[in-house]
TIVEXSE-585438 format. One record per atom (N, C-alpha, C, O): residue in three letters; atom name; x, y, z. Coordinates in steps of 0.05 Angstrom, whole numbers, plus 5000, padded with zeros to 4 digits. Layout:
# residues N
  residu  atome  east  north    up
     ALA     CA     X      Y     Z
...
This chain:
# residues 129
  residu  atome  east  north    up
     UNK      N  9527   0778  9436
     UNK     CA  9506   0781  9417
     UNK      C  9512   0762  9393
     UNK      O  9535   0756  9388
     UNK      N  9496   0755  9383
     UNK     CA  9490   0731  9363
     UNK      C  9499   0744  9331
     UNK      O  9496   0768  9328
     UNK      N  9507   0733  9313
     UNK     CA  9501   0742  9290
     UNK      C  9484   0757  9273
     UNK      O  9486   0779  9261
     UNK      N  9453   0727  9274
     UNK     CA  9430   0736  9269
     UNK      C  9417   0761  9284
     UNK      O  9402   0775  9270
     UNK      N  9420   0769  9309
     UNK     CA  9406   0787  9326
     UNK      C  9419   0813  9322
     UNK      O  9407   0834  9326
     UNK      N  9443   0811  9316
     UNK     CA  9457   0840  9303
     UNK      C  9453   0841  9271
     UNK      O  9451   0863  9260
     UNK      N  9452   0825  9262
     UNK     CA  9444   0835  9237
     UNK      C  9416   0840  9233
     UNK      O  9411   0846  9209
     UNK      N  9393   0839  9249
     UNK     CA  9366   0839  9258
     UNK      C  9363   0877  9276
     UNK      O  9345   0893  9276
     UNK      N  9388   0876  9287
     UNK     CA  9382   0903  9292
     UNK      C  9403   0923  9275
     UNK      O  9405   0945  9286
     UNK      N  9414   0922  9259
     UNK     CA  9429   0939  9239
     UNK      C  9404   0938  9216
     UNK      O  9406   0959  9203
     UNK      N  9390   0929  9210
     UNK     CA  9362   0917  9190
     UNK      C  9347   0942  9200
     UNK      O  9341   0960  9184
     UNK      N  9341   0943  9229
     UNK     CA  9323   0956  9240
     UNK      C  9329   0985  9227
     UNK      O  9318   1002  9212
     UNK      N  9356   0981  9246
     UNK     CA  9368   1020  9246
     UNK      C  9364   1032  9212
     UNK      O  9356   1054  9204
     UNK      N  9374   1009  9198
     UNK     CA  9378   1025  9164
     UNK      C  9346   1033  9164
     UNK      O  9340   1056  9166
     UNK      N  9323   1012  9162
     UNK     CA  9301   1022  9167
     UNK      C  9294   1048  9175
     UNK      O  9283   1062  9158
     UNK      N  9296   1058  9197
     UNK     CA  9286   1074  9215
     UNK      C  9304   1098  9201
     UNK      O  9293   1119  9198
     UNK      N  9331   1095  9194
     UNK     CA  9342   1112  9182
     UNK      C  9336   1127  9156
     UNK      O  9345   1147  9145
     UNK      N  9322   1110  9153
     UNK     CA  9316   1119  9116
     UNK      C  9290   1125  9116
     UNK      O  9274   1120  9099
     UNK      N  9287   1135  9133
     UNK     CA  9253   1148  9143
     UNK      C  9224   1141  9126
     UNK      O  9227   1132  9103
     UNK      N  9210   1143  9131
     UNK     CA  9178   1136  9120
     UNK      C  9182   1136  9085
     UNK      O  9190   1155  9071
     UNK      N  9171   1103  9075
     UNK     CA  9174   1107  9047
     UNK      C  9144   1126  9041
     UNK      O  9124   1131  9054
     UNK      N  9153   1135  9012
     UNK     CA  9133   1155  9003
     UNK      C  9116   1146  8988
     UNK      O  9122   1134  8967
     UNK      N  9094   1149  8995
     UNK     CA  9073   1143  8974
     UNK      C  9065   1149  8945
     UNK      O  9054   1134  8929
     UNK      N  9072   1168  8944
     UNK     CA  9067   1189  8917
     UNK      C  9106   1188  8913
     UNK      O  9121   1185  8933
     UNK      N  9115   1192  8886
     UNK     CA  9147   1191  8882
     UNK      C  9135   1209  8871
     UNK      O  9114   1206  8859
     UNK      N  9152   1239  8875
     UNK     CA  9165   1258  8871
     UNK      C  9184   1262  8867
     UNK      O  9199   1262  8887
     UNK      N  9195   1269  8841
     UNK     CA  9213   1278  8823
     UNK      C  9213   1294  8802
     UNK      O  9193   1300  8789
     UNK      N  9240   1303  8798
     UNK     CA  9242   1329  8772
     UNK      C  9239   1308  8738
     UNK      O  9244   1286  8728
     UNK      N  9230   1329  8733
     UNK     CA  9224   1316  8704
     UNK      C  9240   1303  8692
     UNK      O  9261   1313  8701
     UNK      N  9249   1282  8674
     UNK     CA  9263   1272  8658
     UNK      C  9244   1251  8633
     UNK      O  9230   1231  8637
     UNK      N  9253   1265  8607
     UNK     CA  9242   1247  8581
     UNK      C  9242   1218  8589
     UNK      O  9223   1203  8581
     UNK      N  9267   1205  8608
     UNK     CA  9275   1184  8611
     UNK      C  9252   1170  8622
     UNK      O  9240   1151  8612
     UNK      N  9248   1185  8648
     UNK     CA  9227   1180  8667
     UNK      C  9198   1178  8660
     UNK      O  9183   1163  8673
     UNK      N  9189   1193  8637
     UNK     CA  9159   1194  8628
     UNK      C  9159   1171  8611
     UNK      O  9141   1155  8612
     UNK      N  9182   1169  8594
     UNK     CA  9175   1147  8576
     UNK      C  9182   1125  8589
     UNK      O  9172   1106  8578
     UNK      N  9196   1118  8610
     UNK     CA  9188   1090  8626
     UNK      C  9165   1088  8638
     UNK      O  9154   1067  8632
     UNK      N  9153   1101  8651
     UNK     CA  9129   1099  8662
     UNK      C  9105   1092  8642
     UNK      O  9086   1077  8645
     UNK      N  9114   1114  8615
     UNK     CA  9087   1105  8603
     UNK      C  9094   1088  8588
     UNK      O  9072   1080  8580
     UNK      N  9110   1074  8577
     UNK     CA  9120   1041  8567
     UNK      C  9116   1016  8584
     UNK      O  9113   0992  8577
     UNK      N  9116   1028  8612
     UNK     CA  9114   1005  8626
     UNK      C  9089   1005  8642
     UNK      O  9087   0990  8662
     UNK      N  9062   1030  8630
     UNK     CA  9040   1030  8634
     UNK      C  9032   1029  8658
     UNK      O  9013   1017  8668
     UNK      N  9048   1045  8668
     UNK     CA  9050   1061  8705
     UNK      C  9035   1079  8706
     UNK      O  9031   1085  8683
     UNK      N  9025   1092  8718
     UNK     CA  9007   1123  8724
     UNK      C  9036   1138  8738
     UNK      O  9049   1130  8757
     UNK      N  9041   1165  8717
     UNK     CA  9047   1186  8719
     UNK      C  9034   1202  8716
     UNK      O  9013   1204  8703
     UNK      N  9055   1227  8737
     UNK     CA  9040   1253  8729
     UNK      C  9057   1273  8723
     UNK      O  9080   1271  8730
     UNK      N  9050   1293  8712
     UNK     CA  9070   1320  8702
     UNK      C  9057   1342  8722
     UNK      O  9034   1340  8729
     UNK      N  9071   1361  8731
     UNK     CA  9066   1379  8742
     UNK      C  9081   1403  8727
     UNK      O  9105   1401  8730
     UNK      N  9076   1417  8716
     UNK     CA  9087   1437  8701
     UNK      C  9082   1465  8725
     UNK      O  9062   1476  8735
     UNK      N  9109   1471  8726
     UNK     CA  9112   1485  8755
     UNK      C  9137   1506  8747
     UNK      O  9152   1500  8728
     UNK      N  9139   1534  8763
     UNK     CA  9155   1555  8755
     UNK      C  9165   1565  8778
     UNK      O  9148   1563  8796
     UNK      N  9177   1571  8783
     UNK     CA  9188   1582  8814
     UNK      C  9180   1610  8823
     UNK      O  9180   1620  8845
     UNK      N  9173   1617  8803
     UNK     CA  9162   1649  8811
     UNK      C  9124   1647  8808
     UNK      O  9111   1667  8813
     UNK      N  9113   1628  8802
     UNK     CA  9089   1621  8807
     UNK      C  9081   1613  8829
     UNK      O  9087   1591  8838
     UNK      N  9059   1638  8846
     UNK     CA  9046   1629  8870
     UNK      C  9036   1603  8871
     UNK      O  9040   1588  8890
     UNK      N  9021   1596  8849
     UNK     CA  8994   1588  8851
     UNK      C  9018   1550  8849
     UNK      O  9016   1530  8862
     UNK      N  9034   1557  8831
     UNK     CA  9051   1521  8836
     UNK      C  9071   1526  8859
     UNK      O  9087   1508  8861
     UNK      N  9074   1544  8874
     UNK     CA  9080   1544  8912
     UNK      C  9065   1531  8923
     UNK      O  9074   1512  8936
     UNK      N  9031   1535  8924
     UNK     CA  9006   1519  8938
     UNK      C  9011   1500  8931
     UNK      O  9020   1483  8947
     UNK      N  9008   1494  8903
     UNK     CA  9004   1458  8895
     UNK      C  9038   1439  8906
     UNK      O  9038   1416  8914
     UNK      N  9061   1453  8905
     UNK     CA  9073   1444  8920
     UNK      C  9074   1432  8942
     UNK      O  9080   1408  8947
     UNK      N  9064   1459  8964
     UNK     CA  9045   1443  8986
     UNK      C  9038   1420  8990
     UNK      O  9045   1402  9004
     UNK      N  9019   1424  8971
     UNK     CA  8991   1397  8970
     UNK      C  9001   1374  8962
     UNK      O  8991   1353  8968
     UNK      N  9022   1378  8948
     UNK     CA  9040   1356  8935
     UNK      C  9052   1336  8964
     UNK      O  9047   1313  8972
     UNK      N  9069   1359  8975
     UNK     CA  9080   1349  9004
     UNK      C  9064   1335  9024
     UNK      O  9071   1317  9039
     UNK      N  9039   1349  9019
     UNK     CA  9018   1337  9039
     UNK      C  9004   1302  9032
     UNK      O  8995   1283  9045
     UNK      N  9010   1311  9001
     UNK     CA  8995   1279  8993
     UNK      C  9019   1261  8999
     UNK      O  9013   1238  9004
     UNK      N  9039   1266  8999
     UNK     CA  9060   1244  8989
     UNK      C  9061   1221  9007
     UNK      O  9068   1200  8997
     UNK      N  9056   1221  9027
     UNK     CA  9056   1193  9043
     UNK      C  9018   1186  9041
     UNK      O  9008   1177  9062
     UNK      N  9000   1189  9019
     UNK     CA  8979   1187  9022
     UNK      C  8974   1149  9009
     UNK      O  8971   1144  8985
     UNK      N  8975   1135  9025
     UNK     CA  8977   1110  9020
     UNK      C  8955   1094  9000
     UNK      O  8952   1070  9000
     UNK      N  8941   1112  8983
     UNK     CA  8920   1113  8966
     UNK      C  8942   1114  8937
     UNK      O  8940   1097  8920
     UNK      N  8963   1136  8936
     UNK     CA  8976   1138  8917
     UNK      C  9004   1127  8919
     UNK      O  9023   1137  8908
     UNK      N  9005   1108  8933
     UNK     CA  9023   1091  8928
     UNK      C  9028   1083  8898
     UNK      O  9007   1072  8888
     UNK      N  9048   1085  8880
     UNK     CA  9058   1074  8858
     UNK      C  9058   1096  8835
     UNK      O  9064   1097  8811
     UNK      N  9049   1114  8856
     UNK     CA  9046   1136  8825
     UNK      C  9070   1150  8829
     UNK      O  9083   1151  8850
     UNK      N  9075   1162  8803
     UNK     CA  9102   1183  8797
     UNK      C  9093   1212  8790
     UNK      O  9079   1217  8771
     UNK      N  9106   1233  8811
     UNK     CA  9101   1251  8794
     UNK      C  9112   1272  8796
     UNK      O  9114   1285  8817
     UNK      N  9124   1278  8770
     UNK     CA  9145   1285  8751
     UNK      C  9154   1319  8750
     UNK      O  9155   1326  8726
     UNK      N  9162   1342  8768
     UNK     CA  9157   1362  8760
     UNK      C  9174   1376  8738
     UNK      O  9198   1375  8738
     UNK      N  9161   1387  8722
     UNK     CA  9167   1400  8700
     UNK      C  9167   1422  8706
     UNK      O  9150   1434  8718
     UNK      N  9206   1438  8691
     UNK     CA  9200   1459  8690
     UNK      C  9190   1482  8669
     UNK      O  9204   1485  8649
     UNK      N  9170   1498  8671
     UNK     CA  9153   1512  8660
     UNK      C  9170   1528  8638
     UNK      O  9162   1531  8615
     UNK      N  9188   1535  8645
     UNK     CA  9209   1555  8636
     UNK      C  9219   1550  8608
     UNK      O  9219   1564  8587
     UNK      N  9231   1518  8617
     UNK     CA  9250   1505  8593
     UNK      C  9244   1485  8584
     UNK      O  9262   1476  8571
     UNK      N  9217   1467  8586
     UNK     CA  9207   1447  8570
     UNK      C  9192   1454  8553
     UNK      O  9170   1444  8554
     UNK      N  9197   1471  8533
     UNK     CA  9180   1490  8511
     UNK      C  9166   1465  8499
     UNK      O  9142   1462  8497
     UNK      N  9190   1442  8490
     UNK     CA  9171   1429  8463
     UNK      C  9157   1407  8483
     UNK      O  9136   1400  8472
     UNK      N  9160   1394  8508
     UNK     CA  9144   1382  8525
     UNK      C  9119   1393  8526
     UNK      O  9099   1379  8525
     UNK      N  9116   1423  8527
     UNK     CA  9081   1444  8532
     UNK      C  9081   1442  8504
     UNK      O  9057   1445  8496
     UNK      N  9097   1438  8486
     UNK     CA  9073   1449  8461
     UNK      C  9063   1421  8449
     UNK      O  9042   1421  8436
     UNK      N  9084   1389  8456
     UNK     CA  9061   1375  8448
     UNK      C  9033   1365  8470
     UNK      O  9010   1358  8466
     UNK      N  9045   1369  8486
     UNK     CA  9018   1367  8506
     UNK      C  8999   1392  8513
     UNK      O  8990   1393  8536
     UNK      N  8992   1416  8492
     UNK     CA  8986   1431  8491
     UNK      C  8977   1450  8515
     UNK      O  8955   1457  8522
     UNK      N  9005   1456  8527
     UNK     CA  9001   1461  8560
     UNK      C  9006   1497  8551
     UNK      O  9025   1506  8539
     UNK      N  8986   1508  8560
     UNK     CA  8998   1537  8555
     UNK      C  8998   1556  8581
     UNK      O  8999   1580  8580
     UNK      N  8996   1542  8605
     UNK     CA  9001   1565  8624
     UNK      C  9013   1542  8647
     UNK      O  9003   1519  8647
     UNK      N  9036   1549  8667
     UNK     CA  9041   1541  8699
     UNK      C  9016   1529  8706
     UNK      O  8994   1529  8696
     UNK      N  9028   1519  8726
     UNK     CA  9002   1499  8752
     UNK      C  8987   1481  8737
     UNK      O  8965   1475  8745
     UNK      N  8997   1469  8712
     UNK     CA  8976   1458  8702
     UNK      C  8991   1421  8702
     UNK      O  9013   1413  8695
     UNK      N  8971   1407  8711
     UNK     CA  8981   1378  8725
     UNK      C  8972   1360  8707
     UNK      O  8947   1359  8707
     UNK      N  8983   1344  8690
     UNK     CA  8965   1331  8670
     UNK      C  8975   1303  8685
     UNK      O  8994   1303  8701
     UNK      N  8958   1279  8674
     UNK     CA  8953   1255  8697
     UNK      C  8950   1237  8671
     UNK      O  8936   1243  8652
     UNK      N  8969   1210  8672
     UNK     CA  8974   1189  8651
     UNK      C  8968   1167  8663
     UNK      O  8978   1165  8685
     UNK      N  8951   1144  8652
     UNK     CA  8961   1115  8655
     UNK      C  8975   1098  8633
     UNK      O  8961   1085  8618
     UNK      N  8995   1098  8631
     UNK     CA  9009   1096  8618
     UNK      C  9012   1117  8597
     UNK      O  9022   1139  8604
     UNK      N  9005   1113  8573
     UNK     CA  9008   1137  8551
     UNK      C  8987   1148  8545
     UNK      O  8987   1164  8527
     UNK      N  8956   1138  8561
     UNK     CA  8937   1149  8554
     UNK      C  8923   1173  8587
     UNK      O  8918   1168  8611
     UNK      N  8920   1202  8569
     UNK     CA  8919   1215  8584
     UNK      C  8893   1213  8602
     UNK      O  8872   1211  8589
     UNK      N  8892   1214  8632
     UNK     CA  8861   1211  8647
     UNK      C  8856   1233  8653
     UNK      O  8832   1232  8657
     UNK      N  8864   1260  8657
     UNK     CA  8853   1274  8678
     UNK      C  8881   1304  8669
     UNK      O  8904   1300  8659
     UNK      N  8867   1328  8676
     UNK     CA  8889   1347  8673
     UNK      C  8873   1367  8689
     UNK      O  8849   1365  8693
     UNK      N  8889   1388  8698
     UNK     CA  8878   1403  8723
     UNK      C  8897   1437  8718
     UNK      O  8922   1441  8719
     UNK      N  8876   1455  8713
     UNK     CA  8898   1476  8715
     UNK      C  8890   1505  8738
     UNK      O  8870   1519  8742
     UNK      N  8912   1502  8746
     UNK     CA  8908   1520  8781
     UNK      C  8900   1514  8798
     UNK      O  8893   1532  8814
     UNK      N  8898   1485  8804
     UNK     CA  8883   1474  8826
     UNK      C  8902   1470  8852
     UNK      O  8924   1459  8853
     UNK      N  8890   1478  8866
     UNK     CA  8903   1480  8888
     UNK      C  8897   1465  8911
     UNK      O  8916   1463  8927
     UNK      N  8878   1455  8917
     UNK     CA  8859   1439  8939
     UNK      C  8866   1409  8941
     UNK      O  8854   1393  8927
     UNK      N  8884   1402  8955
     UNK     CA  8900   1371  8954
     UNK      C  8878   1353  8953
     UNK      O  8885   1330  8946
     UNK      N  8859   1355  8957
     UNK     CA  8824   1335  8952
     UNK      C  8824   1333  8921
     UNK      O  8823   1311  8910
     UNK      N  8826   1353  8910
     UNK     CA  8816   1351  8874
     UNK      C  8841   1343  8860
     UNK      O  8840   1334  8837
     UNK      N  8866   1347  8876
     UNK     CA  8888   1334  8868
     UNK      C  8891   1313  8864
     UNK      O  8893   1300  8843
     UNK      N  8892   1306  8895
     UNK     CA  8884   1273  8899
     UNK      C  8867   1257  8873
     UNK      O  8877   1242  8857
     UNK      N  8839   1262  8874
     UNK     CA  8817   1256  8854
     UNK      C  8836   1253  8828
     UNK      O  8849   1233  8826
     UNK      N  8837   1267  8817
     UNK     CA  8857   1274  8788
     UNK      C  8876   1254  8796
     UNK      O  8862   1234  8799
     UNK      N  8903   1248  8802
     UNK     CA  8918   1236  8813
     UNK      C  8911   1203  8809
     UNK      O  8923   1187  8795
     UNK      N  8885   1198  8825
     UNK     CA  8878   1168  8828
     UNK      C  8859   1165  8799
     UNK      O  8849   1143  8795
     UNK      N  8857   1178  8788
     UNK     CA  8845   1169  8751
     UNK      C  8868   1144  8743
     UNK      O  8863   1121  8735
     UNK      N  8881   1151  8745
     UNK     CA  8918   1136  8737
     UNK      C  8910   1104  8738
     UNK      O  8914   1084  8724
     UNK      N  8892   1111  8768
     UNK     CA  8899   1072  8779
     UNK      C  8883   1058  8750
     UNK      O  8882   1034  8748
């Protein structure tokens, strides 16, 4: 075997190994993370989510379901926890779980509270582009 043709199939394997990139990036919240995105005038999103909340179990779901949705390719979105980001909800005047607010960069498009239906997600979601 050749050089090029093994390093052509070690290329492959890491590929195949590192399974399907994701369309939608899903991640836990960080100040770090929101304010790069909206500095660098990316579409984020917050998901303000609680562990003992049914209704952000569904949207989890829906979350899972969108994430390889090749429509939301480039977007971030960010889950917050409900619990302990007090001064995060009180400047974005978030006062209850399940509630998903949607940024292009630092200006807000779209916010959604209890929605559960990965269609109106989606919708909300692609304001961003």
């Amino acid at each position: 075997m050749t050089f090029p043709r093994f390093m052509a199939g070690l290329f492959s394997l890491l590929v195949l190994a590192a399974g399907p990139v994701r369309a939608l990036d899903i991640q836990p919240y960080s100040q770090e993370a929101l304010q790069g995105a909206q500095t660098a005038g990316k579409p984020v999103a917050l998901h303000f989510h609680a562990d003992w909340c049914s209704t952000c179990r569904v949207q989890e779901r829906a979350f899972r379901d969108l994430k390889d949705d090749p429509q939301l390719k480039g977007i971030s979105l960010l889950v917050v926890d409900y619990d302990n980001e007090r001064a995060l909800k009180r400047s974005l005047k978030v006062r209850s779980q399940s509630v998903i607010v949607v940024f292009q960069g630092d200006r807000e498009t779209a916010r959604l509270g209890g929605e559960t239906r990965p269609d109106r997600i989606k919708t909300a979601l692609l304001t961003a582009r």
